[in-house]
N, C-alpha and C positions, 0 to 999 in steps of 0.2 A: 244745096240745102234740102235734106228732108221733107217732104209733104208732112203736114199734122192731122192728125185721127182725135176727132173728140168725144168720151163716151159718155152721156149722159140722159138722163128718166126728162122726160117732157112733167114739166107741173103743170097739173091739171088747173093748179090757183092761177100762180103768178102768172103763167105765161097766158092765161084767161083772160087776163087784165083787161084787154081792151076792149072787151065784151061788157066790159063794168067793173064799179071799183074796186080796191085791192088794196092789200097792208099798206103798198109799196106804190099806190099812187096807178101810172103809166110804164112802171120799171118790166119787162119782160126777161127772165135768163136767157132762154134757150137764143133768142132774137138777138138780146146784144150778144151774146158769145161772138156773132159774125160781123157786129158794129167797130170793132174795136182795130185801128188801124194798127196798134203793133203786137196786134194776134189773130195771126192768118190762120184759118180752119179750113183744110180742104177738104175732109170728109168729116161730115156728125151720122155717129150712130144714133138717134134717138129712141127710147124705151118707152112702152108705152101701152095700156091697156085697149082690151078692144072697144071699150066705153070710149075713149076719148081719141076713136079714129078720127071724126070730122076735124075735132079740135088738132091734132098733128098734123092734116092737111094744112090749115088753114097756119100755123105757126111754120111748116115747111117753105109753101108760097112767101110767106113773110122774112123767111131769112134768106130767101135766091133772092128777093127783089131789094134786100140790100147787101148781100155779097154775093152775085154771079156764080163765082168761082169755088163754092162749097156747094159738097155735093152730098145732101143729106137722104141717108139712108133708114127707114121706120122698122124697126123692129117691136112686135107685136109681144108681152111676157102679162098672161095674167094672173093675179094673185088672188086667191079665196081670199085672203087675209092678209092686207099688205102690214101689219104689225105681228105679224108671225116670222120670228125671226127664223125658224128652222125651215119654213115655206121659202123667204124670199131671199135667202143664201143659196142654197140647194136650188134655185132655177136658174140666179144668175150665175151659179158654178158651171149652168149646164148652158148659157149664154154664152162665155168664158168660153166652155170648147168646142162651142160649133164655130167661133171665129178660127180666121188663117192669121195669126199675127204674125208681123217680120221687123222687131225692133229695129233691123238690119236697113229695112228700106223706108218703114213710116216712124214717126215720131207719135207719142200715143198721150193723152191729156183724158185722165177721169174729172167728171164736172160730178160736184158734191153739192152745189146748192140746192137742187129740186131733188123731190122726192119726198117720199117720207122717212122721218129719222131712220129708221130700221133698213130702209132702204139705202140711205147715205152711209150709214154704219158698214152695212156688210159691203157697198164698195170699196171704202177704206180699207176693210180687212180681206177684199180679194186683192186689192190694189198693193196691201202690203204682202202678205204671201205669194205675191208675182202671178196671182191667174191673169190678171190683168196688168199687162208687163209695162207700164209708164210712171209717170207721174200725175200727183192731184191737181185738178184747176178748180180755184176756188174764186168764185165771185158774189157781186154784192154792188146796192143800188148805190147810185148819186145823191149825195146830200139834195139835190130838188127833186120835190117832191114831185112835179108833174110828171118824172121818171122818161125824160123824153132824151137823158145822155145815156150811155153802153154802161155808166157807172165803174166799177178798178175790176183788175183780175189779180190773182198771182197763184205761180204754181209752187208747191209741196214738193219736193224730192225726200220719197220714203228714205233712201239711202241717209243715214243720220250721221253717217264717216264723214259727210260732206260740210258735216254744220260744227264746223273747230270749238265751239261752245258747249252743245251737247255733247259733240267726243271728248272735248278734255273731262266733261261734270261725266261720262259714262266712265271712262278711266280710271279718274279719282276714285269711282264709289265700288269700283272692281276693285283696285288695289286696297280699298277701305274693309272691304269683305274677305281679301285674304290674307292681309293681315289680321284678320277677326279669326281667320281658321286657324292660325298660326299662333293664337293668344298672345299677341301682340309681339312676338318674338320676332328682332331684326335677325332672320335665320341668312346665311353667306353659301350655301352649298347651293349651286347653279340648280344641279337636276333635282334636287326637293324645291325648290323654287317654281319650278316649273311646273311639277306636278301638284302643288299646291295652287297652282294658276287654274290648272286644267278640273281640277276638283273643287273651288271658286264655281267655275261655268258651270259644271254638272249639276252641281246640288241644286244652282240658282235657276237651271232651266228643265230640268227634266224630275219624274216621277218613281224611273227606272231603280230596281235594287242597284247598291254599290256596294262592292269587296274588297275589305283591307286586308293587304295581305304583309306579311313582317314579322317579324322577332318577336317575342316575347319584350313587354317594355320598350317598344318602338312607340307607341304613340298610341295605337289605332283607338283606342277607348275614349280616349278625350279627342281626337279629333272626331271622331261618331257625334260626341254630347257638340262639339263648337259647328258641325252643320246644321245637328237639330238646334240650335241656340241662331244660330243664323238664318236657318228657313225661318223659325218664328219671329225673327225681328222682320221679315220680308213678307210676313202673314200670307206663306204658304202651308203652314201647319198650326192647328188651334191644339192640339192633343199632346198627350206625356211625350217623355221618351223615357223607354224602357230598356231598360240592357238587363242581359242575362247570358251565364257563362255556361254555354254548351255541356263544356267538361263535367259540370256538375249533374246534370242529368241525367238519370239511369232509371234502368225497367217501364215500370208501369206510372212512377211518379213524373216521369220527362213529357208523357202524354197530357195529364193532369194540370202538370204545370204551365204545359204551352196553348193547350187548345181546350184546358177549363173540363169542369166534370158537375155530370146532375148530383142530387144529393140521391144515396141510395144505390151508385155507380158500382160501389165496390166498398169494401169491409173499409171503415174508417170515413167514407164521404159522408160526415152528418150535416153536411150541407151544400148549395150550391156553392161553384166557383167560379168565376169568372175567366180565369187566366191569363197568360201572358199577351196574348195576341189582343184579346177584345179590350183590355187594359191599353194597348196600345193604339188602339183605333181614333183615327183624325191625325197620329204623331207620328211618331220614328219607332222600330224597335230596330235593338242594334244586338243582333246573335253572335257574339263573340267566340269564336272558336268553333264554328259550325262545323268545321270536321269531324268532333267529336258526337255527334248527331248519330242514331242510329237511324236506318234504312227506312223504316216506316214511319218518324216522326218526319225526315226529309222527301216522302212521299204527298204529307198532310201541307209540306212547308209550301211545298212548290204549286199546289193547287189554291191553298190560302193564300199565294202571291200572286197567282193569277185572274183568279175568280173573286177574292175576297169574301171567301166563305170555306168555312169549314164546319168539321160534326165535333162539338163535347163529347168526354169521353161518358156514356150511357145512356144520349140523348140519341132520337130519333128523328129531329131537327135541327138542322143548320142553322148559324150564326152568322152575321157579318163583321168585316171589322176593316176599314179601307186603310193601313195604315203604309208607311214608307219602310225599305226594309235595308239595313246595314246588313252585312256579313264582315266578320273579322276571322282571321285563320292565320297559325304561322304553320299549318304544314302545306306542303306542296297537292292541291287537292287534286290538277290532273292528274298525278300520282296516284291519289286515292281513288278515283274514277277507275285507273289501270286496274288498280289492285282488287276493284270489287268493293270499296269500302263508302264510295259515293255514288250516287245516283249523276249518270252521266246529263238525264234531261235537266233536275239544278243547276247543275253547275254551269251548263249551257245561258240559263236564265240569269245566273249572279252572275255572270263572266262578260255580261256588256260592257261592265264599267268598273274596269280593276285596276286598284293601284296596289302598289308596291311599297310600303314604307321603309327605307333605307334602318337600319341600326345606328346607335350613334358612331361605333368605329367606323363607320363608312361617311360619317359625315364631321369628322373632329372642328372641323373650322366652324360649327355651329356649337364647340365646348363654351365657349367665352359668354356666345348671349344667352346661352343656356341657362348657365350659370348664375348669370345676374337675373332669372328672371325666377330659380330656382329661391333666390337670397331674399327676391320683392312676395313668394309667395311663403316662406317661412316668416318675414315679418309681419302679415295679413292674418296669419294663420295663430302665431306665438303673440302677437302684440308688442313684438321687439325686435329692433331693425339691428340685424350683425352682418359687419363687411371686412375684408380684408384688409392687410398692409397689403402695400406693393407687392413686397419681397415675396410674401407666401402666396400671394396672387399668383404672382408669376412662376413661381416653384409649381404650385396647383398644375396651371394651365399646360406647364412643359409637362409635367407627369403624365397628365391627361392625353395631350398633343402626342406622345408616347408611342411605341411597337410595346413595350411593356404592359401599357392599360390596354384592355382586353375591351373593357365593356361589356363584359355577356349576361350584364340585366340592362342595360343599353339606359336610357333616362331613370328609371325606376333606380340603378345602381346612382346616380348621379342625385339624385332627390333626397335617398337615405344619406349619401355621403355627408351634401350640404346640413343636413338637418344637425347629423351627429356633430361636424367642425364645430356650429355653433352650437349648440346642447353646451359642448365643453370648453365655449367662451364665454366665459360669465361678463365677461367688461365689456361687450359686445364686440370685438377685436378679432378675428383668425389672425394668426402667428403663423412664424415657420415651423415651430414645434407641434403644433395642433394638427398642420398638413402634414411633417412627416409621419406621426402617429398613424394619421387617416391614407396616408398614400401605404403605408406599410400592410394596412389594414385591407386595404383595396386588395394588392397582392394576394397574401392568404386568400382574400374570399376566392377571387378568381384563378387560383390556381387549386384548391379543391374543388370545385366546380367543372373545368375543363378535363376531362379526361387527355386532351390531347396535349396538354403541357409537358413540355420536358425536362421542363427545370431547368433552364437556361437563361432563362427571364431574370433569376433568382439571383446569378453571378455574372452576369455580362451586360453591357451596358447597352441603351435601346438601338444605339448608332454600331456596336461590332456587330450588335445582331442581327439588326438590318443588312448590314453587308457582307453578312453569312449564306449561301447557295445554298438551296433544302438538304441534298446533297452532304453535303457537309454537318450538315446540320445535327441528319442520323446519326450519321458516324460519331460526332463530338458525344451527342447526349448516350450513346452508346460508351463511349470511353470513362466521361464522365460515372456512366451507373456502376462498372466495373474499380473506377476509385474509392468509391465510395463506401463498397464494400472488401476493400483491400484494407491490410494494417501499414503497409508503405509503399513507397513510389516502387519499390524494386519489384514488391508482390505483382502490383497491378501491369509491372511492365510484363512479368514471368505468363500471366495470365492473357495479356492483349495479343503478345507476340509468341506463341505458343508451337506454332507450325515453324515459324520462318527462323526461330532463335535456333532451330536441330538443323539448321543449315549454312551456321556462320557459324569460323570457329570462335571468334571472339564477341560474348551477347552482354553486350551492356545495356540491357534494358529499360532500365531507368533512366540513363541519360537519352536514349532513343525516345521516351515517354513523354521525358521532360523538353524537348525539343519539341514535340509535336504540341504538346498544352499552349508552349509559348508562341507558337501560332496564331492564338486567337488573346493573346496577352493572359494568360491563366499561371500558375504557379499550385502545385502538389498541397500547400499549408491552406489556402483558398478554398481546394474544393472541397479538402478533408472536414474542413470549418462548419 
């Protein structure tokens, strides 16, 4: 068994007692600490001013002559001001490390009854930051008043994993916050699950800028508003949140805009402005698309995220503005750092705390609750609740579930969709007719949009195409571009096989052609179509 170390402030009151009377009668702390048969104290540090040297003596002699075997040690800390919390943290920090502790070989018990509150405060809070690497003793008098029993003890273990009660109520209200970030959305993709865990913890514990990084229509905009929605439910932020889309700012107004201008700055200031940043002070602001930022506005950024202060544009004094700061980006900004086009010291600063927001094609198993949450905020919104049959339901979701659905407005494609199905549900109903319209619809958009489409989407099914090699791939939509522009199978053959037909004598190309289409189940009338 471990020896026990106990640290604790001599009271100049209580443990005076016997000198004359007290709140508490005859009750001493420091003295019963060593009374108590099943709390062995082999060594007490006790704390203690140089005013009440006598008085430590005479309370030392007092606890050898009832427990031998505790070996108490005086340590001298005086305080100008013992209700000066920046005074009496700051000397016991410096108490803290002139000890040798070795949780290894002693067992360690901070005592929190004596002192003054401020005093007792900041041992709790070294006690819980580990300067002081044990556990709290906490004790307190005997219901008799003559104070002549040791009275109870019990000890605190910081560690709160420990107490099944608080960990499950700490759990719950984790899981209660991200699903808050998530907007109530039962989302099924493992690794956005996780990173939604991980960005839970950030927001709730740290100050630090954070960078969303993703697609176009991934999310990053509303999940920006649901942490600043969530710090203010946790009343770490009393101020707006401001969002503002990078992209939009250019020249001389992008300065204006973010870091405010005197009246008289330049042709058109007839008045002060405030801007974006000092708008945003006590809150969030969330810089969407910060890569589009020009150099010296990203100069201003990063000192106003450091400092919290910056200069109006025509002013000859600084401004402050303490606020929290989002970055949102779908380009690759190491990238842009390479290129010259970012300042490598920000990106250093935003890059503590980055996440990645997946696109929807990268997370289709989150189509479904999407969906339904897509249908609950069109009802909120229109004042009329529209859901599907089964049948189209399920038509939907395979479309969507798809190699065919593209998604390259990712949720925003999926929001418009929802809106339009029901727009052109008047009975409040989707049909399978309303979803083929809308699936047909979807196509088109995302195949003038993709430059990289082949047009294979267009005639093959999601499943031959899937199990089409890239390989192959070229080739077919290669063959295919060459029928298309043929007037029949025999042209397009004369044309594909051009080299190798002048070295057979007999070139039936067409059937050669048509052999090859029926490969991938294709037919001549099909692709002409």
């Amino acid at each position: 068994m471990k020896p026990t170390t106990v640290i604790s402030f001599l009271g100049s009151t209580l443990d005076a007692s016997k000198f004359g009377p007290s709140r508490w009668g005859k009750w001493r702390p420091s003295v019963a600490l060593a009374m108590h048969e099943d709390l062995r104290v082999d060594r007490l540090l006790m704390i203690h001013g140089s005013a009440h040297q006598r008085l430590a003596e005479y309370v030392s002699e007092d606890i050898v002559s009832v427990s031998p075997e505790t070996n108490v040690e005086r340590h001298v800390i005086d305080f100008i001001d013992p209700w000066d919390f920046e005074e009496v943290y700051g000397k016991l920090i410096d108490f803290a490390a002139s000890q040798t502790f070795d949780p290894d070989i002693e067992d360690y018990l901070i005592h929190i009854t004596t002192g003054t509150h401020v005093a007792q405060i900041c041992l709790f809070l070294l006690t819980e930051a580990h300067y002081l690497p044990g556990r709290l003793l906490q004790t307190q008098p005997s219901k008799r008043v003559d104070g002549s029993a040791p009275g109870s003890w019990n000890v605190i273990d910081l560690d709160l994993s420990r107490y099944d009660s608080i960990a499950t109520r700490f759990a719950a209200e984790s899981a209660e916050s991200t699903s808050f970030l998530k907007s109530g959305i039962d989302t099924r993709n493992a690794a956005f699950n996780a990173m939604i865990d991980e960005i839970e913890q950030v927001a709730s514990r740290t100050r630090a800028p954070i960078l969303l990084m993703g697609p176009t229509g991934a999310g990053k905009s509303q999940l920006a508003k649901r942490i600043f929605e969530l710090k203010k439910l946790k009343r770490q932020v009393s101020g707006h949140f401001v969002e503002v889309n990078c992209a939009t700012l250019r020249g001389d107004s992008a300065m204006s805009a973010l870091f405010g201008h005197k009246k008289g700055a330049f042709t058109g200031a007839a008045a002060d402005r405030p801007g974006l940043l000092r708008t945003a002070d006590s809150g969030i602001l969330f810089l969407d698309e910060i890569g589009e930022l020009g150099l010296d506005e990203q100069a201003m950024i990063l000192r106003a995220i450091e400092e919290k202060r910056f200069l109006p544009v025509g002013s000859d004094r600084e401004v402050e503005s303490d606020f929290l700061l989002i970055a949102g980006t779908n380009s690759d900004l190491a990238q842009c750092v390479r290129d010259g086009r970012f300042r490598e010291d920000l990106y250093a600063r935003l890059n503590l705390w980055t996440f990645n927001l997946p696109g929807l094609a990268d997370r289709r198993e989150d189509l479904a609750p999407n969906l339904d949450y897509e249908l609950d905020r069109y009802a909120e919104r229109e004042g009329e609740r529209v859901t599907f049959n089964k049948e189209a339901r399920d038509r939907y979701l395979e479309f969507g579930m798809s190699a065919s659905a593209s998604w390259l407005g990712n949720f925003r494609d999926l929001a418009a969709s929802v809106t339009r199905m029901a727009t052109f549900s008047p009975k409040g109903r989707i049909d399978g007719e309303v979803v083929a319209v809308e699936t047909a619809r979807l196509k088109r958009l995302w195949s003038s949009m993709d430059e990289t489409k082949d047009g294979l989407e267009d005639i093959l099914d999601a499943d031959v195409l899937q199990s089409i090699d890239p390989f192959d791939r070229v080739q077919l939509s290669f063959v295919l571009d060459v029928c298309r522009t043929s007037r029949s199978l025999s042209e397009a053959g004369r044309k594909l096989f051009a080299a190798s037909r002048k070295k057979r004598a007999s070139t039936n190309d067409a059937d050669r052609l048509r052999k090859y289409l029926m490969r991938f189940g294709l037919e001549w009338e099909q692709i002409v179509q």
